[in-house]
TORGULO-811405 format. One record per atom (N, C-alpha, C): residue in one letter; chain; atom name; y, x, z. Coordinates in steps of 0.1 Angstrom, whole numbers, always signed. Layout:
<recs>
aa: A; ch: A; at: CA; v: Y; u: X; w: Z
...
</recs>
This chain:
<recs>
aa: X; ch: A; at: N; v: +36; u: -219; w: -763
aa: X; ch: A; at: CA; v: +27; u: -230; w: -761
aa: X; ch: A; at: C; v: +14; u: -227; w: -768
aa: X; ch: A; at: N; v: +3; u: -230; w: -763
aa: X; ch: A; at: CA; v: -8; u: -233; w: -773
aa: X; ch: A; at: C; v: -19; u: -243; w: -766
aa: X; ch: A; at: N; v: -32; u: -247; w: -776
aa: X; ch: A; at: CA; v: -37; u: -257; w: -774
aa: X; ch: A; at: C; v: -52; u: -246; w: -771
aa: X; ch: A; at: N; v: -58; u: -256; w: -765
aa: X; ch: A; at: CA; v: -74; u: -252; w: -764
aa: X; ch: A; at: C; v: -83; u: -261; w: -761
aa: X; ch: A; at: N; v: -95; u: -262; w: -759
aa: X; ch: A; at: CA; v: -107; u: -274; w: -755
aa: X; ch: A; at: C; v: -111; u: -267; w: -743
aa: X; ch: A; at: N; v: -113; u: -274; w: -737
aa: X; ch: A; at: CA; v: -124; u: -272; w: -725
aa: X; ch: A; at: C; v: -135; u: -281; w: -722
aa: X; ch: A; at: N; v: -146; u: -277; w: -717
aa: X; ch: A; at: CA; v: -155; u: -283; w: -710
aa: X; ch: A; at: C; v: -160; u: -275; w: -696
aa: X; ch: A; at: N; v: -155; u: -291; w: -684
aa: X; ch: A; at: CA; v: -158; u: -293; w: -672
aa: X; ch: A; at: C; v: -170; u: -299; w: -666
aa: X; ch: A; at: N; v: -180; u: -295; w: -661
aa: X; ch: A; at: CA; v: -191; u: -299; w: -653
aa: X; ch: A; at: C; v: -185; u: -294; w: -639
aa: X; ch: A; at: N; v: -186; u: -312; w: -634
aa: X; ch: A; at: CA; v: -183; u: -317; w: -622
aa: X; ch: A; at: C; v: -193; u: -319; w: -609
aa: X; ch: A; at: N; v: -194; u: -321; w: -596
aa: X; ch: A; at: CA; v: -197; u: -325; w: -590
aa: X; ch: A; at: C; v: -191; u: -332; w: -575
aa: X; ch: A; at: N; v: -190; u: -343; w: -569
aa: X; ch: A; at: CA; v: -184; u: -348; w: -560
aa: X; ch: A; at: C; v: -192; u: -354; w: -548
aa: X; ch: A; at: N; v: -186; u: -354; w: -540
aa: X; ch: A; at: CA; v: -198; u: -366; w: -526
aa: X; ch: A; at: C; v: -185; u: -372; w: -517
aa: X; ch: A; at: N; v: -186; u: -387; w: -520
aa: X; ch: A; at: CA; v: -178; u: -397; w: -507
aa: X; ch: A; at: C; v: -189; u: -394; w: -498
aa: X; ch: A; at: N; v: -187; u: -396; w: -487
aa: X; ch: A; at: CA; v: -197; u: -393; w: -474
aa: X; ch: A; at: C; v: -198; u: -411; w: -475
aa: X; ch: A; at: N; v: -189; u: -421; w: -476
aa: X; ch: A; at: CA; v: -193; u: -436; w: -472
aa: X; ch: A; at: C; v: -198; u: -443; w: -484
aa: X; ch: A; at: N; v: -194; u: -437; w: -499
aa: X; ch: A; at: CA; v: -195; u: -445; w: -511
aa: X; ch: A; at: C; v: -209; u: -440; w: -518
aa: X; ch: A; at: N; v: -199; u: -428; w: -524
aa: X; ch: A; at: CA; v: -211; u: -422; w: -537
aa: X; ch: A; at: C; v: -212; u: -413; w: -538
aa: X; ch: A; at: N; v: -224; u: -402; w: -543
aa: X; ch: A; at: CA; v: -221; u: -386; w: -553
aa: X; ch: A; at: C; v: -224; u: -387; w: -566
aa: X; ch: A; at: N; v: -220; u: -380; w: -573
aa: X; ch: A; at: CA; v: -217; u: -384; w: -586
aa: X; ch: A; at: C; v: -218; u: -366; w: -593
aa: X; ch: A; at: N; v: -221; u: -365; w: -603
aa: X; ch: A; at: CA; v: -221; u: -354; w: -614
aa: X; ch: A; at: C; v: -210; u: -356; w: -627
aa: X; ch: A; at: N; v: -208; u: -349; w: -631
aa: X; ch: A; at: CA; v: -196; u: -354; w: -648
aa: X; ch: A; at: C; v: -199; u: -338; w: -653
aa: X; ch: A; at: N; v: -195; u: -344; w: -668
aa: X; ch: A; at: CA; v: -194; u: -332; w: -674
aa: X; ch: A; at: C; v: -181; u: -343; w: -688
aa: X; ch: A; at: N; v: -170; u: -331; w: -687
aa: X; ch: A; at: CA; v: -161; u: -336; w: -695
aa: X; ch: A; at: C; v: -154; u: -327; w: -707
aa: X; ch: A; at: N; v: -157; u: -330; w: -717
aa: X; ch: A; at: CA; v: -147; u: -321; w: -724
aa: X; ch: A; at: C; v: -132; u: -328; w: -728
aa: X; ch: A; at: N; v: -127; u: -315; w: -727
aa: X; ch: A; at: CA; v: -112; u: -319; w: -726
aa: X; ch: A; at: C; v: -103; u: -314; w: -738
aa: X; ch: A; at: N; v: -91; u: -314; w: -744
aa: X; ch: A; at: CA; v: -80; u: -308; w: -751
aa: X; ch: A; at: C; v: -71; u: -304; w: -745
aa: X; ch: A; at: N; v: -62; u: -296; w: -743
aa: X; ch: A; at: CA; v: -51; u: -293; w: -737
aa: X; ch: A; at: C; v: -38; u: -287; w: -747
aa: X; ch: A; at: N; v: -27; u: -288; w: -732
aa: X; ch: A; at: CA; v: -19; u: -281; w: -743
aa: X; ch: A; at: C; v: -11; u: -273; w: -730
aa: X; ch: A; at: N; v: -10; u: -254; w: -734
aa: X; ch: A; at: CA; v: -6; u: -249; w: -720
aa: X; ch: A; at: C; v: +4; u: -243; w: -721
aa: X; ch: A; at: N; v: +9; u: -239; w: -712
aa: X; ch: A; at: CA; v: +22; u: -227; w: -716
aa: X; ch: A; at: C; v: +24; u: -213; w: -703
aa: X; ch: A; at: N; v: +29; u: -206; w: -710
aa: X; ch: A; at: CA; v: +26; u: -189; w: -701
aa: X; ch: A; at: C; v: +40; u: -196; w: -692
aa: X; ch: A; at: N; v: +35; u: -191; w: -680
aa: X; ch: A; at: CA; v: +50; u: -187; w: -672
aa: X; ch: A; at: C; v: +50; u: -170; w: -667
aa: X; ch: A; at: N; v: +63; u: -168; w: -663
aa: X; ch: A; at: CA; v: +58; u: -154; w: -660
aa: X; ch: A; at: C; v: +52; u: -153; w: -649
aa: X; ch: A; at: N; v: +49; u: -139; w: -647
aa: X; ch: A; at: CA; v: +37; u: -129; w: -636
aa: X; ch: A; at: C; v: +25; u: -139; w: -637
aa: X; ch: A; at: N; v: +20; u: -143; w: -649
aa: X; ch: A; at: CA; v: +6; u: -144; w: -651
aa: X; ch: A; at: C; v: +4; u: -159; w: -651
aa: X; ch: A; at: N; v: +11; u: -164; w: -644
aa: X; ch: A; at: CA; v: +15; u: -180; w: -640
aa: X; ch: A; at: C; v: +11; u: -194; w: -654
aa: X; ch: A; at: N; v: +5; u: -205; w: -653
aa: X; ch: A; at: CA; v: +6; u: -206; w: -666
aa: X; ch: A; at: C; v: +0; u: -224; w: -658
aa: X; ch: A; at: N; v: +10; u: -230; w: -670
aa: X; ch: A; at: CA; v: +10; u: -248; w: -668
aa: X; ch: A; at: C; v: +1; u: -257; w: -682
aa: X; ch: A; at: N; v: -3; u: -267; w: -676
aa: X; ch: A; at: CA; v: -11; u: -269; w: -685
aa: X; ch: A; at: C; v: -13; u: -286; w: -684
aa: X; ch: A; at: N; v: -14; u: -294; w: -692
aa: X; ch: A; at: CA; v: -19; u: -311; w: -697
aa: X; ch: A; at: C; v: -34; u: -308; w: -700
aa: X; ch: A; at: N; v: -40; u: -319; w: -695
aa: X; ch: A; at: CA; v: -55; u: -319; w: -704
aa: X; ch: A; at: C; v: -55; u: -338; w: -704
aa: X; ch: A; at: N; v: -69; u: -337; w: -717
aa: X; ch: A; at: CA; v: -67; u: -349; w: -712
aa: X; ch: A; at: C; v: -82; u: -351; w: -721
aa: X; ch: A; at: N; v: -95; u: -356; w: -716
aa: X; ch: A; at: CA; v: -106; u: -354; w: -723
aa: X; ch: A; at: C; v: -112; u: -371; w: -721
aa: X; ch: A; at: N; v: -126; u: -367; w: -725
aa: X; ch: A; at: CA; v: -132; u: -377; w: -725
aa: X; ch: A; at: C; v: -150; u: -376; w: -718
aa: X; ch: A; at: N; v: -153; u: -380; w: -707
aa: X; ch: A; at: CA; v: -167; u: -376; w: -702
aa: X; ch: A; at: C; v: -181; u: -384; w: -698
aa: X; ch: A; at: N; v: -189; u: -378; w: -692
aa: X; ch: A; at: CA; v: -200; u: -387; w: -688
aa: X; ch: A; at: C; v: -198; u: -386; w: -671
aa: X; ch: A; at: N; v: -202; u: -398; w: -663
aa: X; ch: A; at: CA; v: -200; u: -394; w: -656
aa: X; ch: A; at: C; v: -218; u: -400; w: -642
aa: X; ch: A; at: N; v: -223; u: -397; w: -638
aa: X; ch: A; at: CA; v: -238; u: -406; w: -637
aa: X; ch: A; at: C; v: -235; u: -402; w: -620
aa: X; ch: A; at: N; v: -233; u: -415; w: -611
aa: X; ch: A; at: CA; v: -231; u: -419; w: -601
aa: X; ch: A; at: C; v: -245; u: -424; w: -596
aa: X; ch: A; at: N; v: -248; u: -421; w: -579
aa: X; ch: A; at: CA; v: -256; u: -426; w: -571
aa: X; ch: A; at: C; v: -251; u: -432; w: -556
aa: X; ch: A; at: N; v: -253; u: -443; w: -552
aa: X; ch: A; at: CA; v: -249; u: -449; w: -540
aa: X; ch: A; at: C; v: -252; u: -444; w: -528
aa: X; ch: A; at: N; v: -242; u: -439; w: -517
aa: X; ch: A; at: CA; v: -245; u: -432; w: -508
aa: X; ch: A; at: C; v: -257; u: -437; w: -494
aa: X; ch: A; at: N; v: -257; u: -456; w: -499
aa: X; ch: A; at: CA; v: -260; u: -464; w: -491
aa: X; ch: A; at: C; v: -273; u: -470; w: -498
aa: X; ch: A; at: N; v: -280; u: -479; w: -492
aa: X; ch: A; at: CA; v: -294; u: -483; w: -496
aa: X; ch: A; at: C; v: -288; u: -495; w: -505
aa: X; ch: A; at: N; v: -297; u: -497; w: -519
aa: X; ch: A; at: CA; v: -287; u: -508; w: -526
aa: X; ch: A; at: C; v: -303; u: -511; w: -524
aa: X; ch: A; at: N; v: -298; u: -525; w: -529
aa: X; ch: A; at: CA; v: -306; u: -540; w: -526
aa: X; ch: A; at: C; v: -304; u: -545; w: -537
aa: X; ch: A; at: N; v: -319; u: -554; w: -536
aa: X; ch: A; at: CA; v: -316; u: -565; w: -548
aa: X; ch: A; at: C; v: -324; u: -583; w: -543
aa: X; ch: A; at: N; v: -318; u: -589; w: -548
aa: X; ch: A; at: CA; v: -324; u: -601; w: -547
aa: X; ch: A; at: C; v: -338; u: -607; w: -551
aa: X; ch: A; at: N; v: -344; u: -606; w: -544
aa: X; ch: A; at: CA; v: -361; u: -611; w: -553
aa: X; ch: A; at: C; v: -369; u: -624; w: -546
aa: X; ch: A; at: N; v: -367; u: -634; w: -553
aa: X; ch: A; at: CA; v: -373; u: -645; w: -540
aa: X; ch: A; at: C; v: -366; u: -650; w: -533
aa: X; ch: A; at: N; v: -356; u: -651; w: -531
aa: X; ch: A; at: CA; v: -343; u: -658; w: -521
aa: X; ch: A; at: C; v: -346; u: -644; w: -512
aa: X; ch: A; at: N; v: -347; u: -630; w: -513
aa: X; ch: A; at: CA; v: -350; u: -622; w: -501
aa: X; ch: A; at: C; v: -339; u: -610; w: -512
aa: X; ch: A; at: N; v: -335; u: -602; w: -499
aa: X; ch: A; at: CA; v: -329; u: -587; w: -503
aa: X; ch: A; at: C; v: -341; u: -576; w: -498
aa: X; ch: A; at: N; v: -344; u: -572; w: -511
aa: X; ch: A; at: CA; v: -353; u: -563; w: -507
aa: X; ch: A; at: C; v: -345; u: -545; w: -511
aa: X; ch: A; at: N; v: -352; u: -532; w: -509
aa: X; ch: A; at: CA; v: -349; u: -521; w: -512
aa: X; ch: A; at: C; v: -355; u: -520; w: -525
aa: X; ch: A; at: N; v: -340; u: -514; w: -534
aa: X; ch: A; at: CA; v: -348; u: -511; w: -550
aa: X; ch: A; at: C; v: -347; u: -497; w: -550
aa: X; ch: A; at: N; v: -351; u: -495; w: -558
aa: X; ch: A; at: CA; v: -351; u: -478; w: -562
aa: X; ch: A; at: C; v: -333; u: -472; w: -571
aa: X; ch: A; at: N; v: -329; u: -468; w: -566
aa: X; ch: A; at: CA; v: -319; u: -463; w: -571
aa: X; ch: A; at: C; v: -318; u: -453; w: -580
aa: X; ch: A; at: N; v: -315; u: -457; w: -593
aa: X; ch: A; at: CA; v: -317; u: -446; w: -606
aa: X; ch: A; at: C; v: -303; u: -441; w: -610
aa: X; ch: A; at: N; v: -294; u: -444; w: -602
aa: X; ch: A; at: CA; v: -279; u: -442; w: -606
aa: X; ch: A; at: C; v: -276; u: -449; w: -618
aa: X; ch: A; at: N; v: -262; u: -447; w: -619
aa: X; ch: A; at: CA; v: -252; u: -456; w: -629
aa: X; ch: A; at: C; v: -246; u: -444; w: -634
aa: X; ch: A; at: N; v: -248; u: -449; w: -648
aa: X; ch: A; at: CA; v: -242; u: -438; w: -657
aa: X; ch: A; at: C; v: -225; u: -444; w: -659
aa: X; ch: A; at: N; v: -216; u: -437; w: -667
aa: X; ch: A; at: CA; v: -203; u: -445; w: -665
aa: X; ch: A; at: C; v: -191; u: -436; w: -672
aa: X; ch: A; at: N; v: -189; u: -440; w: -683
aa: X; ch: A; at: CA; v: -176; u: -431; w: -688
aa: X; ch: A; at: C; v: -165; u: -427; w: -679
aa: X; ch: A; at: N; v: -159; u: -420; w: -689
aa: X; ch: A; at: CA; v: -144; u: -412; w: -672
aa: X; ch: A; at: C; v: -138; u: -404; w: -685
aa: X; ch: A; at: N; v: -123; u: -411; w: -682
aa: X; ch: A; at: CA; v: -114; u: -406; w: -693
aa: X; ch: A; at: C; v: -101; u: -399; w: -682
aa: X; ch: A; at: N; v: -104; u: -390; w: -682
aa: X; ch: A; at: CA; v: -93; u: -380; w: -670
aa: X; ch: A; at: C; v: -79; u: -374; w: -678
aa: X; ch: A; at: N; v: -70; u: -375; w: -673
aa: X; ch: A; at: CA; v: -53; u: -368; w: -675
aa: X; ch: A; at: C; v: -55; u: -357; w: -665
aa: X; ch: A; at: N; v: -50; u: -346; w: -669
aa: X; ch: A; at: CA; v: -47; u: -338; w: -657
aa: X; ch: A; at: C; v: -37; u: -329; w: -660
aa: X; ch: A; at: N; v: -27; u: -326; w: -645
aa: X; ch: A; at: CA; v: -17; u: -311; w: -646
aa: X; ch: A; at: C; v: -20; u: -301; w: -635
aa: X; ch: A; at: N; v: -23; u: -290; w: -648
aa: X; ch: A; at: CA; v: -25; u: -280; w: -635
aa: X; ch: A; at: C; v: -17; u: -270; w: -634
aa: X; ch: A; at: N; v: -13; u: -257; w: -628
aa: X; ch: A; at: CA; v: -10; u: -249; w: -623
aa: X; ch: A; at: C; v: -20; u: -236; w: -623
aa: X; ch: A; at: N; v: -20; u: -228; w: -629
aa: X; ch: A; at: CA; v: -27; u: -216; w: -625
aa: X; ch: A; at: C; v: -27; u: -200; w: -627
aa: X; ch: A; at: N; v: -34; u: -197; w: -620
aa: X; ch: A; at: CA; v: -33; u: -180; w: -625
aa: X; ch: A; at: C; v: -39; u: -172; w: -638
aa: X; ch: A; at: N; v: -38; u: -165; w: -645
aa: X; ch: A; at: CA; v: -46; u: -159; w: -651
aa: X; ch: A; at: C; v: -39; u: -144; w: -654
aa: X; ch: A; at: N; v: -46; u: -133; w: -652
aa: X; ch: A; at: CA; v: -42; u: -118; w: -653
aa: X; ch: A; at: C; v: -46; u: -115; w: -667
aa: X; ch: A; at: N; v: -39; u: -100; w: -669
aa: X; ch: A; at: CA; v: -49; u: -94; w: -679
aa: X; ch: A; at: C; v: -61; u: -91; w: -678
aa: X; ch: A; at: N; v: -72; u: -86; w: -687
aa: X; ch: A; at: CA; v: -80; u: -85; w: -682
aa: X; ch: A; at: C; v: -91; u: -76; w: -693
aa: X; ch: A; at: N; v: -99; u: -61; w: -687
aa: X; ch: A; at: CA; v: -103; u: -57; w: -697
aa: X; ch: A; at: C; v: -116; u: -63; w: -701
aa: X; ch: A; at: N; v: -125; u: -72; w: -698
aa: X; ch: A; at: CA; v: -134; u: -78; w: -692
aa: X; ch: A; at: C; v: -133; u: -91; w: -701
aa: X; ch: A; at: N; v: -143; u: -93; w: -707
aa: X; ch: A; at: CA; v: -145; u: -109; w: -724
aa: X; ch: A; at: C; v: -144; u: -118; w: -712
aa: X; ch: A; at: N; v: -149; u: -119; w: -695
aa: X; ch: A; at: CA; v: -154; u: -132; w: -690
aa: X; ch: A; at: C; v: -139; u: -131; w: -680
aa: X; ch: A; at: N; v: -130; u: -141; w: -679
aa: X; ch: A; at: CA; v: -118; u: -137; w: -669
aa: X; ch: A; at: C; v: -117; u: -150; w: -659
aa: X; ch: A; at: N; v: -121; u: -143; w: -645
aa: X; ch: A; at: CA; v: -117; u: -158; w: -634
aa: X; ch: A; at: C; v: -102; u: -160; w: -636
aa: X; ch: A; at: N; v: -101; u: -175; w: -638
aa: X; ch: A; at: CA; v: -83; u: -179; w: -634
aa: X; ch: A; at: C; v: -84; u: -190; w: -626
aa: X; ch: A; at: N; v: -82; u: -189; w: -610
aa: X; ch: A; at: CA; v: -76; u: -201; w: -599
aa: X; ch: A; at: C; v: -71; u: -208; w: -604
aa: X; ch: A; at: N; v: -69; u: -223; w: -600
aa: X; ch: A; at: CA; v: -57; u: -229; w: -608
aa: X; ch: A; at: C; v: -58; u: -245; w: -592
aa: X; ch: A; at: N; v: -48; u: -249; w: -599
aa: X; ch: A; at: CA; v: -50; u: -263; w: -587
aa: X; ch: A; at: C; v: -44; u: -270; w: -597
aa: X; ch: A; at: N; v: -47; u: -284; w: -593
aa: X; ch: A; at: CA; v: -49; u: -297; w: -605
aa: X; ch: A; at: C; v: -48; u: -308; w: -598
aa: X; ch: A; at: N; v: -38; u: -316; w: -601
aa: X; ch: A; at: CA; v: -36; u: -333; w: -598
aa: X; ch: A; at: C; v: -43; u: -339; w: -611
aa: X; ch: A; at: N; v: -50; u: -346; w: -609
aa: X; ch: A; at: CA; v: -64; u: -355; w: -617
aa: X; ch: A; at: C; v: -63; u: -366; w: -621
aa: X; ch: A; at: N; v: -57; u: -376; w: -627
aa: X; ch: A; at: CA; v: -60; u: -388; w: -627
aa: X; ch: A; at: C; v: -70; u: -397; w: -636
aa: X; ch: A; at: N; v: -79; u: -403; w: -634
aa: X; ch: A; at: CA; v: -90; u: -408; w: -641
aa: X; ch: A; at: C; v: -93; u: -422; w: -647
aa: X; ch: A; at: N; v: -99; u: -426; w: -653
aa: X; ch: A; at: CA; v: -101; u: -442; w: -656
aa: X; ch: A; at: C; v: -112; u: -444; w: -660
aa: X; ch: A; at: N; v: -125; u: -445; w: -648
aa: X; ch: A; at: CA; v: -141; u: -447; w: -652
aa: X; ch: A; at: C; v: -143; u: -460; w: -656
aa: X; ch: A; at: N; v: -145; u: -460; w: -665
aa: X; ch: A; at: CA; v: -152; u: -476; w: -672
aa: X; ch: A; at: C; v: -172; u: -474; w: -671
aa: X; ch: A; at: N; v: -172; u: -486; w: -673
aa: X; ch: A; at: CA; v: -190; u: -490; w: -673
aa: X; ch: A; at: C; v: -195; u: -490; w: -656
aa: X; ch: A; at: N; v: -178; u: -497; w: -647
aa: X; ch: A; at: CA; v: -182; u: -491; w: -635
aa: X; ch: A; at: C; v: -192; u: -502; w: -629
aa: X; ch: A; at: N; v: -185; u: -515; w: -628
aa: X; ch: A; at: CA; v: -196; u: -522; w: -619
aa: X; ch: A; at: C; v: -192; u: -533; w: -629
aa: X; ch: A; at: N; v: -204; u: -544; w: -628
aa: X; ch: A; at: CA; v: -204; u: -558; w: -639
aa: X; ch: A; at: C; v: -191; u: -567; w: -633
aa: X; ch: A; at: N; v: -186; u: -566; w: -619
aa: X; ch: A; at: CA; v: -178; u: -574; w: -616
aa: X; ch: A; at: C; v: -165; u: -565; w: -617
aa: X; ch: A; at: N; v: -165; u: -549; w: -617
aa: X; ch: A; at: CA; v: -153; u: -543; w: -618
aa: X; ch: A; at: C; v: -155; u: -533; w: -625
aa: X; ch: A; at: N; v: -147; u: -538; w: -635
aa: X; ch: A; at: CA; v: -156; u: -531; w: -652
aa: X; ch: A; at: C; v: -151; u: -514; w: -651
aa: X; ch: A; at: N; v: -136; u: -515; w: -646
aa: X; ch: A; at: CA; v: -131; u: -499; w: -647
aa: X; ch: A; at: C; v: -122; u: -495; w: -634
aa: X; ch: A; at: N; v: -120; u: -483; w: -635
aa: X; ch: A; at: CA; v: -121; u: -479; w: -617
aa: X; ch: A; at: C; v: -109; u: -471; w: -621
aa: X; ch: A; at: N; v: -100; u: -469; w: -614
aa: X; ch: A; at: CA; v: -91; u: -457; w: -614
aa: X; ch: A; at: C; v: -89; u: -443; w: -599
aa: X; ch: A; at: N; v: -93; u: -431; w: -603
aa: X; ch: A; at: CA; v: -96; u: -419; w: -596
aa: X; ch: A; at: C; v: -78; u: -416; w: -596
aa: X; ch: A; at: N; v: -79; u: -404; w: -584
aa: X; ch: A; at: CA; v: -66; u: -400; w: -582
aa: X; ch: A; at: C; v: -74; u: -384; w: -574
aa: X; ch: A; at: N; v: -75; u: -375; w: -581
aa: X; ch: A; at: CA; v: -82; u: -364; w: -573
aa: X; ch: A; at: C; v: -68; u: -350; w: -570
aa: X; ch: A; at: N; v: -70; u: -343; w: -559
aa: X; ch: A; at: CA; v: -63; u: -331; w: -561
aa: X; ch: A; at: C; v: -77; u: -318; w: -563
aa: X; ch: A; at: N; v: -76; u: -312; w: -569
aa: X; ch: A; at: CA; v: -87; u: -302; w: -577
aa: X; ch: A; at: C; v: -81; u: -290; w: -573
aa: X; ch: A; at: N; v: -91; u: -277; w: -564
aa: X; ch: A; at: CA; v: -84; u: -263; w: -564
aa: X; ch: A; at: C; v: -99; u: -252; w: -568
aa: X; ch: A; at: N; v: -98; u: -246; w: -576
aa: X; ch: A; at: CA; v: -110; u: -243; w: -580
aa: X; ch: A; at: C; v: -108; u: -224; w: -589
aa: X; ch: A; at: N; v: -123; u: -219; w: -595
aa: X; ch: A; at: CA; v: -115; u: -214; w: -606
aa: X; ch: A; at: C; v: -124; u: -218; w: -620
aa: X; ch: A; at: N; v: -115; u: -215; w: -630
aa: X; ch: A; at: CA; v: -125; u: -214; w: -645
aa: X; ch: A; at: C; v: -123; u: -200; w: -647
aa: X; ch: A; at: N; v: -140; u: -201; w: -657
aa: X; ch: A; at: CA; v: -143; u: -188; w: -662
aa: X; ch: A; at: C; v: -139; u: -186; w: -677
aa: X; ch: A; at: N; v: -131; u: -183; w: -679
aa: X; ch: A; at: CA; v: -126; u: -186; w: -694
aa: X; ch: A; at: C; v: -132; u: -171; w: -705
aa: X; ch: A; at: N; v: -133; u: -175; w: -713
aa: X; ch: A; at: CA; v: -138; u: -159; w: -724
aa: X; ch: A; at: C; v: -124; u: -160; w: -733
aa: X; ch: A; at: N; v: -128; u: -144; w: -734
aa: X; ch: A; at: CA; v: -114; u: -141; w: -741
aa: X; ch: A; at: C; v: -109; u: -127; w: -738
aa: X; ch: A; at: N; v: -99; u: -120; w: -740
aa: X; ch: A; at: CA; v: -90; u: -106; w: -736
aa: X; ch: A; at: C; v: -76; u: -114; w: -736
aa: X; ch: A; at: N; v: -69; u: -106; w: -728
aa: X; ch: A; at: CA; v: -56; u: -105; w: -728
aa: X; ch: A; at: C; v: -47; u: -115; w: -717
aa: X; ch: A; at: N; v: -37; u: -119; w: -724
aa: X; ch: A; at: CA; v: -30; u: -124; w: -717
aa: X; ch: A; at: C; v: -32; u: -141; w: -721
aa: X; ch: A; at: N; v: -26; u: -153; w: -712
aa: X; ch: A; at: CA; v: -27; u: -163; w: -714
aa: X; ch: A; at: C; v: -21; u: -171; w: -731
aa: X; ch: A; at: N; v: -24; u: -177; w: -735
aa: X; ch: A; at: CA; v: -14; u: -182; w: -750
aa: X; ch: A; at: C; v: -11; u: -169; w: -760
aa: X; ch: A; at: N; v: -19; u: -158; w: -756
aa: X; ch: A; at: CA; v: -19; u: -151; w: -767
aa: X; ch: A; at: C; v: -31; u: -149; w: -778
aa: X; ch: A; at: N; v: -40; u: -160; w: -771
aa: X; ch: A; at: CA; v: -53; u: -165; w: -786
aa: X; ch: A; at: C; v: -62; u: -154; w: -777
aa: X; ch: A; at: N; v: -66; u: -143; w: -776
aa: X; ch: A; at: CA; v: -72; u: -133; w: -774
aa: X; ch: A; at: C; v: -71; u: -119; w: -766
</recs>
């Protein structure tokens, strides 16, 4: 087993809702499987600053007019398990693939619905620094 931090900078786009940016740092706790294989919990705490895919409106005068949309900032407290690869490697900077079920809980989301719950599947890679093999520190 061992523990480590991470920080994730995100990016997303609903085509009907929203796009949104995050940057999250995380803790984890992982474990080596064999042929390079390796499981892992995270569970962090982030920023997350959202914009509306659609024209938002505001009330002025008994009229809906077009306001200028500056985005919504909005916390995001993510769980995640992932799955991934990582080789040896003689090289400080090492890509490891991994795939990840996400689950999230954005608060500061909207005044009438204060917190939101995400459900993402994530396939990507991280650039991790380091030598060697996974859970061996270095």
């Amino acid at each position: 087993w061992s523990f480590f931090y991470a920080l994730n900078a995100g990016f997303f786009r609903n085509y009907w809702w929203m796009t949104g940016v995050s940057f999250e740092p995380e803790i984890g706790i992982g474990r080596k499987l064999p042929g390079g294989l390796h499981a892992d919990l995270r569970l962090g705490l982030g920023y997350m600053h959202y914009f509306w895919r659609r024209k938002t409106l505001e009330l002025e005068g008994g009229r809906y007019v077009e306001a200028t949309d500056f985005g919504r900032p909005s916390l995001i407290v993510p769980l995640s398990a992932t799955l991934g690869y990582r080789g040896r490697s003689a090289s400080p900077l090492r890509v490891a693939p991994f795939v990840s079920a996400r689950w999230g809980v954005q608060g500061l989301f909207l005044d009438e619905v204060p917190a939101m719950t995400h459900l993402f599947l994530l396939a990507g890679v991280r650039f991790e620094r380091g030598r060697g093999t996974p859970a061996s520190g270095r």
